[in-house]
C-alpha positions in Angstrom: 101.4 -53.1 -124.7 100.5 -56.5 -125.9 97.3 -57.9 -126.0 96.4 -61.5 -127.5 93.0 -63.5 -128.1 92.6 -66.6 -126.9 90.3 -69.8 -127.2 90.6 -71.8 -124.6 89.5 -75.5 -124.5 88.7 -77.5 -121.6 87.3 -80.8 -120.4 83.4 -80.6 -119.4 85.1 -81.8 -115.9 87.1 -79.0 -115.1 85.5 -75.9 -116.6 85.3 -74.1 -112.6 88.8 -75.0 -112.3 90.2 -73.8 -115.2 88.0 -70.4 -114.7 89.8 -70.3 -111.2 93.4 -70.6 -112.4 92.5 -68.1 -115.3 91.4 -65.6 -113.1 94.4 -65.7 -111.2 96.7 -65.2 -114.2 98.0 -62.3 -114.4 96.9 -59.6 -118.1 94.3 -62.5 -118.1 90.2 -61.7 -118.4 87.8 -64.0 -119.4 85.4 -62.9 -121.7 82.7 -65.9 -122.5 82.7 -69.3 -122.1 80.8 -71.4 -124.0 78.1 -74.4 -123.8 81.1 -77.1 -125.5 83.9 -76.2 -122.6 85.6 -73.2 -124.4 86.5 -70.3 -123.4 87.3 -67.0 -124.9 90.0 -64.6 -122.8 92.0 -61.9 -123.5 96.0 -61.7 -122.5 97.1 -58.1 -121.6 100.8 -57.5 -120.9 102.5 -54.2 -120.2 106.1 -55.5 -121.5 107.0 -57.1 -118.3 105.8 -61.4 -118.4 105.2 -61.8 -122.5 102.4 -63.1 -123.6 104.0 -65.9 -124.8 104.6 -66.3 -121.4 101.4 -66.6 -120.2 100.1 -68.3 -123.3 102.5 -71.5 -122.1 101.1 -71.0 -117.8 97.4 -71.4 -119.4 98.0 -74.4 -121.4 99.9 -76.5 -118.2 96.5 -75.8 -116.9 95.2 -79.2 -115.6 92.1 -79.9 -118.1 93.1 -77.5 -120.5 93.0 -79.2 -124.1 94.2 -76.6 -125.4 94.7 -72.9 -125.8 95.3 -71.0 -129.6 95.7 -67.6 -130.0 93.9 -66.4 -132.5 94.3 -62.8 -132.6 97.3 -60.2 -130.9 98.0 -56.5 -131.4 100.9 -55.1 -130.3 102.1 -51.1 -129.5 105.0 -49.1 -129.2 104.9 -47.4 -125.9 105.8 -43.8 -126.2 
């Protein structure tokens, strides 16, 4: 299992938006969201999409300025 932080920043425009295609993603849960358009989420995969995968869906999110990971952990299933 793979899990990644992420910051997430958006235009003041579309923060609803961007929560809405978020919480259809897939591994993805949004964590806080902050007064400046930001939020912080969490990517979980269980070896089938890649985070990397869903990393690149989040940022062609329309009003997504952009999205960093800043933090991923990653275990050998057993």
């Amino acid at each position: 299992m793979d899990i990644a932080g992420v910051l997430v920043h958006v235009k003041p425009s579309a923060v609803d938006l961007v929560a809405e295609c978020l919480g259809r993603l897939p591994g993805v849960e949004i964590h806080a969201r902050t007064q400046d358009s930001r939020f912080v989420v969490t990517i979980e995969d269980d070896g089938h999409g890649g985070v990397s995968d869903t990393l690149s869906q989040v940022n062609t999110i329309q009003g997504v300025l952009s999205a960093a990971m800043v933090y991923q952990h990653a275990e050998d299933e057993q």
